[in-house]
MOPAC internal coordinates of N, CA, C and O (Angstrom, degrees):
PM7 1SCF
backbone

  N    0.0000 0     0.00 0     0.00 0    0    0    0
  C    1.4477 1     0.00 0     0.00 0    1    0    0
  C    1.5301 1   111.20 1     0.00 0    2    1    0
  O    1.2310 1   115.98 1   155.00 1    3    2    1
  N    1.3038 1   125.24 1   -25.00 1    3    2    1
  C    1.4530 1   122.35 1  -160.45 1    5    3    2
  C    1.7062 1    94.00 1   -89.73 1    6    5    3
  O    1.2310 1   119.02 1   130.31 1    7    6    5
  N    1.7149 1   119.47 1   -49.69 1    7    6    5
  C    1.4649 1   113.98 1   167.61 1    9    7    6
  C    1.4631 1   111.38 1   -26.72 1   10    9    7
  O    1.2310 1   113.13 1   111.32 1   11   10    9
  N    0.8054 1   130.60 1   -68.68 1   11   10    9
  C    2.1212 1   148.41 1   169.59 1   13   11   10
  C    1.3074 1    99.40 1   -29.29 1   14   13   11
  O    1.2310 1   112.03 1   126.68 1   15   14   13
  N    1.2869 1   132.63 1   -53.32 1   15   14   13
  C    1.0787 1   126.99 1  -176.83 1   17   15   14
  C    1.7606 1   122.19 1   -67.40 1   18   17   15
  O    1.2310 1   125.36 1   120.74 1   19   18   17
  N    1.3383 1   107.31 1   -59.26 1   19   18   17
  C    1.2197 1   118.30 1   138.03 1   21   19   18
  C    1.4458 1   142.42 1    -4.44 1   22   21   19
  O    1.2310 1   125.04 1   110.41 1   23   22   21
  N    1.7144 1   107.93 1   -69.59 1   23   22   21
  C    1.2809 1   100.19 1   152.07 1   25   23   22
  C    1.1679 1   150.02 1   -39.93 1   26   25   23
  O    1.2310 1   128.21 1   115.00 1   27   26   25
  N    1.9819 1   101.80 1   -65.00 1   27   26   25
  C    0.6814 1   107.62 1   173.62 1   29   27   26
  C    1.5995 1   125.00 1   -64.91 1   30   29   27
  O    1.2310 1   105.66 1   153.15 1   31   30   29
  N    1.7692 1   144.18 1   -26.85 1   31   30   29
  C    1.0359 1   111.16 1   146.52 1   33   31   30
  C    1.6974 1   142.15 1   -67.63 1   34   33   31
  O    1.2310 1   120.85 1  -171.80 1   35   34   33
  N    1.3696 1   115.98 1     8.20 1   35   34   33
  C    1.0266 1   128.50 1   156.75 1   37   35   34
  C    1.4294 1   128.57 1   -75.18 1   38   37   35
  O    1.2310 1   125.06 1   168.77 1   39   38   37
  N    1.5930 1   107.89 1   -11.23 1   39   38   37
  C    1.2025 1   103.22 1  -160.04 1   41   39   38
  C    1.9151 1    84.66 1  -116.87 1   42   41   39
  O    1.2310 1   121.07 1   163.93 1   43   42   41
  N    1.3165 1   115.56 1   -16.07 1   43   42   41
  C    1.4084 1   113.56 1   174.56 1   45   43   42
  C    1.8494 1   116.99 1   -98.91 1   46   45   43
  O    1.2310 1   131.68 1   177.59 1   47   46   45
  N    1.6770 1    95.05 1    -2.41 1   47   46   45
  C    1.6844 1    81.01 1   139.54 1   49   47   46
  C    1.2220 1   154.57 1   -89.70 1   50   49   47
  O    1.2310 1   141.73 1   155.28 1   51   50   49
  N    1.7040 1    75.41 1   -24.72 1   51   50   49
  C    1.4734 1    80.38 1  -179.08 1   53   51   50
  C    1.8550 1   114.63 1   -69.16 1   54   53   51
  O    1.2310 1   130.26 1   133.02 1   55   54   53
  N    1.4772 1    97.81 1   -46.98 1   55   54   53
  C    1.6617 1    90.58 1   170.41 1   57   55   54
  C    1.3274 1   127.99 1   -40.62 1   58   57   55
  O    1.2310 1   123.94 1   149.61 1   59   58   57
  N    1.3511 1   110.04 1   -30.39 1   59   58   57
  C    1.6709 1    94.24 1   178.27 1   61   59   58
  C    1.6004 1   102.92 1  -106.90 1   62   61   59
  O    1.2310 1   116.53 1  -149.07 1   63   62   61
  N    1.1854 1   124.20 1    30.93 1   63   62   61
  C    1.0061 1   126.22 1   145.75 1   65   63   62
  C    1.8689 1   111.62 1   -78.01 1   66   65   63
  O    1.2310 1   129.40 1   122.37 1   67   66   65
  N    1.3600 1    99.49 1   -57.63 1   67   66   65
  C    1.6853 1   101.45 1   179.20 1   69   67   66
  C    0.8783 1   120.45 1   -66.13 1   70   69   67
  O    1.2310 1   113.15 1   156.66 1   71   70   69
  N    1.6705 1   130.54 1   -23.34 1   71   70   69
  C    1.5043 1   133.42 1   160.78 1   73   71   70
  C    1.6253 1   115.04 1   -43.71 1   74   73   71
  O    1.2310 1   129.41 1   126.78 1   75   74   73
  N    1.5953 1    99.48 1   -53.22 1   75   74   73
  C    1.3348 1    99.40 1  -168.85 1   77   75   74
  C    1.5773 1   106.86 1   -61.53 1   78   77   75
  O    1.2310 1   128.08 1   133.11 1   79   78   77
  N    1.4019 1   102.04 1   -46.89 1   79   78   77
  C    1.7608 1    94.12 1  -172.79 1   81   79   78
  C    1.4002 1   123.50 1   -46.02 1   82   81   79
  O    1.2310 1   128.21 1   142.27 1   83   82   81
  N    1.4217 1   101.79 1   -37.73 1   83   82   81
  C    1.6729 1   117.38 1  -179.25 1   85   83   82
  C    1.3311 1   102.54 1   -43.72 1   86   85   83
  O    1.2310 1   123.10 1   123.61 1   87   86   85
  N    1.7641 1   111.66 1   -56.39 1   87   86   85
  C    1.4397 1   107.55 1  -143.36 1   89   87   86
  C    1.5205 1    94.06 1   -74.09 1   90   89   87
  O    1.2310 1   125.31 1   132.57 1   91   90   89
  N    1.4115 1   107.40 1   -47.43 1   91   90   89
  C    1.3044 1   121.88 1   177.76 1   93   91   90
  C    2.0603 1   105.06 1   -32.72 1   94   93   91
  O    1.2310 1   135.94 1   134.60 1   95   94   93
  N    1.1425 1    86.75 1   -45.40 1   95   94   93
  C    1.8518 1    79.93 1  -174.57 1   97   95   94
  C    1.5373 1   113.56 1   -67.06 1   98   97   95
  O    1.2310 1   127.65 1   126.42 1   99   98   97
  N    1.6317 1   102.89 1   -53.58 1   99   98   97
  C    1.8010 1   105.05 1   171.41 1  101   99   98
  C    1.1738 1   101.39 1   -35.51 1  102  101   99
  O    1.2310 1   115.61 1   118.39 1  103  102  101
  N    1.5044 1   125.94 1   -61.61 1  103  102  101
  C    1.7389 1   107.78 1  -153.91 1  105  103  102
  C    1.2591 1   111.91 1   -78.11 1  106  105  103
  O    1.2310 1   123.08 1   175.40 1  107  106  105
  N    1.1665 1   111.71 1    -4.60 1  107  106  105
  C    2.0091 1   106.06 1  -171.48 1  109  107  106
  C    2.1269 1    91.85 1   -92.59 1  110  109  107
  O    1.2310 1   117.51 1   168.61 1  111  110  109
  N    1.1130 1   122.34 1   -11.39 1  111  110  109
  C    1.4089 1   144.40 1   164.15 1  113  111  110
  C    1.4754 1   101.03 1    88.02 1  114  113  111
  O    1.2310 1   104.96 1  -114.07 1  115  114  113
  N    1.2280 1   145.43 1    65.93 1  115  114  113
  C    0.7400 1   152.54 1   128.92 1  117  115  114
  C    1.5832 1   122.54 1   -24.82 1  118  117  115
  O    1.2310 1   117.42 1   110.50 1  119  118  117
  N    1.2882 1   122.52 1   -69.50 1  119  118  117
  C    1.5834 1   130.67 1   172.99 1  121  119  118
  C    1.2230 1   120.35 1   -89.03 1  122  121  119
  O    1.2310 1   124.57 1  -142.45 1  123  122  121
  N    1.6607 1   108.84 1    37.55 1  123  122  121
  C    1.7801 1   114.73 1   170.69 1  125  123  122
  C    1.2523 1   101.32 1  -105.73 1  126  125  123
  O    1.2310 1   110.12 1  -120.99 1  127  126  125
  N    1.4312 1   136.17 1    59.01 1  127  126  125
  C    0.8502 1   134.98 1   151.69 1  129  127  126
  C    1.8904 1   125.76 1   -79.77 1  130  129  127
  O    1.2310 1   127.28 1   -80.80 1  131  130  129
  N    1.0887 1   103.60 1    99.20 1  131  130  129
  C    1.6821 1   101.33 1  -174.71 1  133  131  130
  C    1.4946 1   125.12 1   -95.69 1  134  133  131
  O    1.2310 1   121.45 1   177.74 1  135  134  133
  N    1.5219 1   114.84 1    -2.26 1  135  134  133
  C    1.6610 1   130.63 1  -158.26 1  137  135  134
  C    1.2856 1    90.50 1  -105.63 1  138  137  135
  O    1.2310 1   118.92 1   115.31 1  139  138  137
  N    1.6537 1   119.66 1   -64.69 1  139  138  137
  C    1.6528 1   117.49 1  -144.48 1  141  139  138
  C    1.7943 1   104.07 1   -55.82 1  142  141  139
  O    1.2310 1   120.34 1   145.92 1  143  142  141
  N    1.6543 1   116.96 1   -34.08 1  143  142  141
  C    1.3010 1   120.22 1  -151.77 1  145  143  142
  C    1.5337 1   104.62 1   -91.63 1  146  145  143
  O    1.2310 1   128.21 1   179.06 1  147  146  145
  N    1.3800 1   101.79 1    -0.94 1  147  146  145
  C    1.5844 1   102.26 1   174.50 1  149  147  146
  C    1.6429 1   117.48 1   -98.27 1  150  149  147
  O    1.2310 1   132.65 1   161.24 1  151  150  149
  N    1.5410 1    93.16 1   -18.76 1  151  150  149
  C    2.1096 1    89.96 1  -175.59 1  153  151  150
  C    1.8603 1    91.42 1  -134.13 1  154  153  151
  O    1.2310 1   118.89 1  -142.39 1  155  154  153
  N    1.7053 1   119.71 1    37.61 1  155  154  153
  C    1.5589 1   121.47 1   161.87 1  157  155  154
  C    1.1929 1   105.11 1   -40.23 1  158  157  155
  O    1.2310 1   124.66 1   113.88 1  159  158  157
  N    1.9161 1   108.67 1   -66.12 1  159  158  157
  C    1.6479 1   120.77 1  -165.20 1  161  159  158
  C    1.5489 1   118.28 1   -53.42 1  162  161  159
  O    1.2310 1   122.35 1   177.42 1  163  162  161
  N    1.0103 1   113.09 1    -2.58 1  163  162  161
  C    1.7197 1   137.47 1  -158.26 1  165  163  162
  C    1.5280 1   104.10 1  -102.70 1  166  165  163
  O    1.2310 1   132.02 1   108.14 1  167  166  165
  N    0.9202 1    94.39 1   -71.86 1  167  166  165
  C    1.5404 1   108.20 1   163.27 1  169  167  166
  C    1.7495 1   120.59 1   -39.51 1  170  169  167
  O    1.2310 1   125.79 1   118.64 1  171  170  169
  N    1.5278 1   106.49 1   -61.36 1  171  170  169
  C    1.6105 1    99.14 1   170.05 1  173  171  170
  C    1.5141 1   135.56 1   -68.64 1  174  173  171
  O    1.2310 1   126.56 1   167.22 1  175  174  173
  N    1.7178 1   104.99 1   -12.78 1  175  174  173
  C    1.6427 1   125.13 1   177.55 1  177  175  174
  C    1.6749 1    88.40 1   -66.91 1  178  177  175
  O    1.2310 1   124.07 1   147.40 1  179  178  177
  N    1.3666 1   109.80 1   -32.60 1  179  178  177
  C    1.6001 1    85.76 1  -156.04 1  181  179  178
  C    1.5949 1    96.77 1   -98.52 1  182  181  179
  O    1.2310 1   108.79 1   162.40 1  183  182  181
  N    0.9910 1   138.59 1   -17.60 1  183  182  181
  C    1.5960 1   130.39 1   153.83 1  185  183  182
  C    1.6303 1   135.51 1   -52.04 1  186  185  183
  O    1.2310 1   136.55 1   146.83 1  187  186  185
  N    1.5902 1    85.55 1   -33.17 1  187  186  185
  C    1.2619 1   102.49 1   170.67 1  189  187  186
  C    1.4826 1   115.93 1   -44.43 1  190  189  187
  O    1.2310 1   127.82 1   112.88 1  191  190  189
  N    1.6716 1   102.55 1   -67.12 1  191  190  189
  C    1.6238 1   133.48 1  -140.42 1  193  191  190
  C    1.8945 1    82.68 1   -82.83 1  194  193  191
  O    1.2310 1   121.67 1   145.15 1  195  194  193
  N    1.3804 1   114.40 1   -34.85 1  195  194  193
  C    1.6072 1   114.93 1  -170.49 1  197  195  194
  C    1.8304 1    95.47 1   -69.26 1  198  197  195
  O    1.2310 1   119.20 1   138.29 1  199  198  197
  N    1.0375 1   119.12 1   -41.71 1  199  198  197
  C    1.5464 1   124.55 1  -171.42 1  201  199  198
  C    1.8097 1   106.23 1   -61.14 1  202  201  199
  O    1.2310 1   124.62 1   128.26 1  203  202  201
  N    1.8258 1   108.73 1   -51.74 1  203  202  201
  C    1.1048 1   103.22 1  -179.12 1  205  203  202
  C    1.4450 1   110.86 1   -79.68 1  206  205  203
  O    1.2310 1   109.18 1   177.23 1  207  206  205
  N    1.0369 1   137.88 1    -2.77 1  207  206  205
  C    1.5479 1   132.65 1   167.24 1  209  207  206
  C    1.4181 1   131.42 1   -89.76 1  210  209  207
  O    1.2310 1   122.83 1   155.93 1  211  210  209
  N    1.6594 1   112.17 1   -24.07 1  211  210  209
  C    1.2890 1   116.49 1   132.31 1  213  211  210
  C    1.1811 1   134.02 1   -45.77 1  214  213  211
  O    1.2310 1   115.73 1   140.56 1  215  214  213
  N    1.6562 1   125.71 1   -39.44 1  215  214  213
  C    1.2328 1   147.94 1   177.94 1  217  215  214
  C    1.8775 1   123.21 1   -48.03 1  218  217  215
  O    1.2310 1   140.06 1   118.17 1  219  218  217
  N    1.9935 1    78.68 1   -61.83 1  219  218  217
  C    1.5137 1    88.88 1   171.55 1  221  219  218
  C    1.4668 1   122.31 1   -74.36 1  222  221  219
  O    1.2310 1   119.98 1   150.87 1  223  222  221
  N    1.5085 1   117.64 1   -29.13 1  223  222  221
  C    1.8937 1   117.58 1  -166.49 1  225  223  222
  C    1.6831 1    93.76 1   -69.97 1  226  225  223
  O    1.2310 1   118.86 1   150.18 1  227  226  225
  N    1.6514 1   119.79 1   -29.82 1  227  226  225
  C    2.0518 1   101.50 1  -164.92 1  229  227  226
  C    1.8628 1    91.39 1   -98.84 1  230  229  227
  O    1.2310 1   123.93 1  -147.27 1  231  230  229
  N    1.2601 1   110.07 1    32.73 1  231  230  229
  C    1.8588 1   100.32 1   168.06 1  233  231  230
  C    1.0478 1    85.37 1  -113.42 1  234  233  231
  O    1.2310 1   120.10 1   180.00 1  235  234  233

């Protein structure tokens, strides 16, 4: 029974260990990214078209 106990405060430090980091990360702004998620699809059109044009010039 005491292992059980154990865990579980072992297992609720660690969570607020990872809580803190989280928050800690939001506020240092980590996930203020507002640009990349608006032109992603943009980004892969043009990898695409670079991949197939490499593709076609070495056939």
């Amino acid at each position: 029974m005491n292992i059980i106990f154990m865990l579980i405060i072992a297992s609720l430090i660690i969570a607020v260990v990872f809580f803190i980091l989280f928050v800690r990360s939001v506020k240092s702004g980590q996930y203020d990214d507002v640009y990349t998620p608006s032109v992603r699809m943009l980004f892969d059109d043009e990898l695409v078209t670079e991949k197939s044009k490499k593709e076609s010039n070495s056939n």
